[in-house]
Kinemage of the C-alpha trace (Angstrom):
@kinemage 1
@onewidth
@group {chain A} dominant
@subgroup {mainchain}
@vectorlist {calphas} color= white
{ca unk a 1} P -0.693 15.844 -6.009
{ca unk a 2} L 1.454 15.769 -2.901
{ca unk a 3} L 2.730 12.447 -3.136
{ca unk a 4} L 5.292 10.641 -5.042
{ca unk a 5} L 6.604 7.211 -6.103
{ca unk a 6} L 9.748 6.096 -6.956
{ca unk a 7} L 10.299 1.966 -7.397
{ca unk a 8} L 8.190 1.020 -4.563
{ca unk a 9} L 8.846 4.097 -2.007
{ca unk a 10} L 5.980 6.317 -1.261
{ca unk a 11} L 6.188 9.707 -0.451
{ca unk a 12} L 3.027 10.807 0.953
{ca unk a 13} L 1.971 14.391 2.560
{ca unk a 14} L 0.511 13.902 5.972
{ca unk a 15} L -3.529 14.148 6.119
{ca unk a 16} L -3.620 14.052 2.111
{ca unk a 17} L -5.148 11.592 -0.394
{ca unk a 18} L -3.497 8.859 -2.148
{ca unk a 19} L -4.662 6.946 -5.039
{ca unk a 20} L -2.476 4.563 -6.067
{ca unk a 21} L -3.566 2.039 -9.197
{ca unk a 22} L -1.838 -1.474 -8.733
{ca unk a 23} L -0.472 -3.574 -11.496
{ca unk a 24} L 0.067 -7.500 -11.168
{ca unk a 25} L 1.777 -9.387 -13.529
{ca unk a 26} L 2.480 -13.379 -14.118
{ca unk a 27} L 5.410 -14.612 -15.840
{ca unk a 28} L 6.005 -11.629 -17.051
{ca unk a 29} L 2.445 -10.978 -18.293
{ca unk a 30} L -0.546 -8.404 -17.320
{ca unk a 31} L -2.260 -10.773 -14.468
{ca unk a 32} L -6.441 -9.563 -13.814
{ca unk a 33} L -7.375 -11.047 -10.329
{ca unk a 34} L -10.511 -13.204 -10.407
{ca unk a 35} L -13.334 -13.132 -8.090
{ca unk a 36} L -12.313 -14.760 -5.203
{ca unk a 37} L -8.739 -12.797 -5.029
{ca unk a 38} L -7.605 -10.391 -2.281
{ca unk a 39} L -5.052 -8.002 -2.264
{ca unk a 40} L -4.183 -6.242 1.002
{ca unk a 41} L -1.628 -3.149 1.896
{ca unk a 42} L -0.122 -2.771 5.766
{ca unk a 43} L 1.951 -0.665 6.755
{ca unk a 44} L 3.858 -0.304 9.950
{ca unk a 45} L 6.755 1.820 12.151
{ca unk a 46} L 9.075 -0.616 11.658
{ca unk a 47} L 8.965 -4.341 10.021
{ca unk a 48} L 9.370 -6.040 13.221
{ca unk a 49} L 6.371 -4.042 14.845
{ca unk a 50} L 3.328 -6.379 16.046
{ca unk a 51} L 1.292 -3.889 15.595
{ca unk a 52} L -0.157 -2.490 11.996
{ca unk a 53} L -1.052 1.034 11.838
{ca unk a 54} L -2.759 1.165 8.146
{ca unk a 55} L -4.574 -2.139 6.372
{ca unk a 56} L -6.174 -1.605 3.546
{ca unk a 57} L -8.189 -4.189 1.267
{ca unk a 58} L -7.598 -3.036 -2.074
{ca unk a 59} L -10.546 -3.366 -4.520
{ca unk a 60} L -9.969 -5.804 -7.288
{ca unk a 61} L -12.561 -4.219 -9.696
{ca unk a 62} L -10.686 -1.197 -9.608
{ca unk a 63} L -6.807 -1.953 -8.716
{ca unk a 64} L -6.691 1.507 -6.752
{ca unk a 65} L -5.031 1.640 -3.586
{ca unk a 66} L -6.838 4.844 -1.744
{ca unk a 67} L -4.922 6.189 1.828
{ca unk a 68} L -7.396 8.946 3.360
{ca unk a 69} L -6.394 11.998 5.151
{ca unk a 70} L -7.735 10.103 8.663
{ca unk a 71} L -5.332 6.928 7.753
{ca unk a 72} L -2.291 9.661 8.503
{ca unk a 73} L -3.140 12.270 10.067
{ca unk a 74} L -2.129 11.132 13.545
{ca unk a 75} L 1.230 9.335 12.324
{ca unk a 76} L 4.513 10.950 13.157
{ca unk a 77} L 6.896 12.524 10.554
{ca unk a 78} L 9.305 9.983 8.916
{ca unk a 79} L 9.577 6.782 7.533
{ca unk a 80} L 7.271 3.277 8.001
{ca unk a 81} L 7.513 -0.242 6.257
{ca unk a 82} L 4.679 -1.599 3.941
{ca unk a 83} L 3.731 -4.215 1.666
{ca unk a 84} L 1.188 -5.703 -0.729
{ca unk a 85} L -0.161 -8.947 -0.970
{ca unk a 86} L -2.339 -10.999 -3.097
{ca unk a 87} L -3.793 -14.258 -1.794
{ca unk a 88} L -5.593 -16.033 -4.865
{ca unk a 89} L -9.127 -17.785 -4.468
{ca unk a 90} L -7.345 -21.426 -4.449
{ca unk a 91} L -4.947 -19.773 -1.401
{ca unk a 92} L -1.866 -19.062 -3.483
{ca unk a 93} L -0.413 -16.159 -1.792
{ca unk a 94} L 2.267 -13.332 -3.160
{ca unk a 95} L 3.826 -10.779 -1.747
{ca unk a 96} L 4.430 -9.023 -4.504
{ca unk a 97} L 5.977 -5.600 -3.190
{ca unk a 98} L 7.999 -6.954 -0.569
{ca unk a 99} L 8.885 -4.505 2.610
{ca unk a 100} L 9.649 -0.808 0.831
{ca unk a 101} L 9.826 2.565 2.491
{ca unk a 102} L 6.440 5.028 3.155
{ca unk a 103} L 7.410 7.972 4.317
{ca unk a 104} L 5.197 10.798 5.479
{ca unk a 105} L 5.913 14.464 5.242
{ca unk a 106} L 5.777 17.786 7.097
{ca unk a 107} L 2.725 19.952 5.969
{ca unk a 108} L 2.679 23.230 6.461
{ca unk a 109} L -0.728 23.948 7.649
């Protein structure tokens, strides 16, 4: 696989596949998101930036976060801001990986 995770950085090969599974906990327990839930990823140049480049609803049946060769493979070299949120059915809403580093590398062909 050509990308890699450390804490919440994301390394990610330009034009390549991610699948990324997503755990959620709840004082301090395994949380399952009910129907109803949403959990979203964006990710953007720079924090500040109106404009979002990737946004992604991830699936709740299966948790996996999936970033297709097309979702990259016109971004520049270097490093973006993302995030993921969960907004509960009754509108409670968590970011629970707050702004982290996604950076996307050279390939070589």
């Amino acid at each position: 696989m050509s990308s890699l995770i450390n804490g919440t950085t994301i390394s990610l090969t330009r034009g390549d596949t991610l699948l990324l599974t997503i755990k959620l906990t709840k004082d301090g327990k395994p949380y399952t998101p009910q129907d109803g839930d949403k959990i979203r990823f964006a990710l953007k140049k720079k924090y500040t930036d109106d404009e979002v480049l990737i946004l992604k609803q991830i699936p709740i049946d299966s948790m996996t976060l999936r970033i297709d060769p097309e979702d990259t493979k016109n971004l520049n070299f270097g490093t973006y801001v993302y995030d993921v949120e969960l907004t509960t059915k009754d509108g409670f809403v968590d970011t629970f990986i707050t702004p982290s580093s996604f950076k996307i590398t050279e390939e070589v062909y």
